[in-house]
N, C-alpha and C positions, 0 to 999 in steps of 0.2 A: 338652138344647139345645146343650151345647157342645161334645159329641161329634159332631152330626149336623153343626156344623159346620166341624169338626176332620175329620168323614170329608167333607165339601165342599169344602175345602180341598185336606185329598190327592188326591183326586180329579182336581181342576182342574191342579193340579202336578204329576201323576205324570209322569214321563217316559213317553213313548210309545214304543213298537218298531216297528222300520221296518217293515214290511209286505212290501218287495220287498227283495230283497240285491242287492249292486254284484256287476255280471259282473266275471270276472276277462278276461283277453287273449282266451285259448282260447273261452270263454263266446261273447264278442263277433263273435272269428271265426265259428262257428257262427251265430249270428243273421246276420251277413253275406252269406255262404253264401246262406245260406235267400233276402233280397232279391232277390240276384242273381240267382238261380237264377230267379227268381218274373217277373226282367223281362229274364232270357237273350237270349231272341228280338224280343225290342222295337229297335228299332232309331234314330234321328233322335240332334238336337244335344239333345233333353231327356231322352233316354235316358243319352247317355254322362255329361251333368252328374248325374243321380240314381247313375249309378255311382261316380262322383266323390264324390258326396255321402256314400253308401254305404261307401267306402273311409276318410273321414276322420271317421267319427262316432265322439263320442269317447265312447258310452254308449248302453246297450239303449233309454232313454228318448228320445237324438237317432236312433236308427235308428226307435225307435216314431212317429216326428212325422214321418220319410220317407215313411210309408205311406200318404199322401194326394197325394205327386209319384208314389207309385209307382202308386195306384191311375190318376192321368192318363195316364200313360206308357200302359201295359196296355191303356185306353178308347181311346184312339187308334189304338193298333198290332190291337187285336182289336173288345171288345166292354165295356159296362160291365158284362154278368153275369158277362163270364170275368174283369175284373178284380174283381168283388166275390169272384170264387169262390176266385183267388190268393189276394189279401189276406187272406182268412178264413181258408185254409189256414195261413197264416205265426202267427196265434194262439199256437200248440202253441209255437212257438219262444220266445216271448216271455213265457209263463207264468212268474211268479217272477219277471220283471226288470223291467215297470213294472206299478202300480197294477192289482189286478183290476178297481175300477172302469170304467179304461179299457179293458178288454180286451174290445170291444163289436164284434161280429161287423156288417158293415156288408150292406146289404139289396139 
């Protein structure tokens, strides 16, 4: 009895390990890149603000939470299949830098 709650104990306590790692500079560049690239062609005053945005993100997981200005951007300037089609493609980038949970391919 007092082992299974000695192993319940540790258990509940154990430190956890992160799951995703901290990009480094280069890293973030790279994910960068990739947004941009994804909304090149887009054009308007909510385009250059998501660039803006894009430029001062200070982590994979603030550029991760961009991809729902950048999926509007994309729906306006084209289509919302060709924006789901961008944004699904940007996945690949982001593998590793936030949660896999999140990494949900949008429809």
């Amino acid at each position: 009895m007092i082992q299974r709650i000695a192993k319940l104990i540790r258990r509940t306590f154990k430190p956890r390990l992160k799951s995703v790692r901290t990009a480094t500079l280069k890293d973030l560049q790279a994910i960068r890149s990739a947004m941009n690239a994804c909304v090149s062609d887009c054009e308007g005053l909510q385009a250059q603000r998501l660039h803006l945005k894009i430029t001062s993100a200070a982590s994979a997981q603030d550029l991760w939470m961009l991809r729902n200005d950048a999926y509007l951007v994309i729906s306006q300037a084209h289509s919302q299949s060709e924006a789901a089609t961008r944004i699904n493609r940007l996945m690949d980038a982001f593998d590793g830098w936030v949660e896999p949970r999140q990494l949900v391919k949008i429809r």
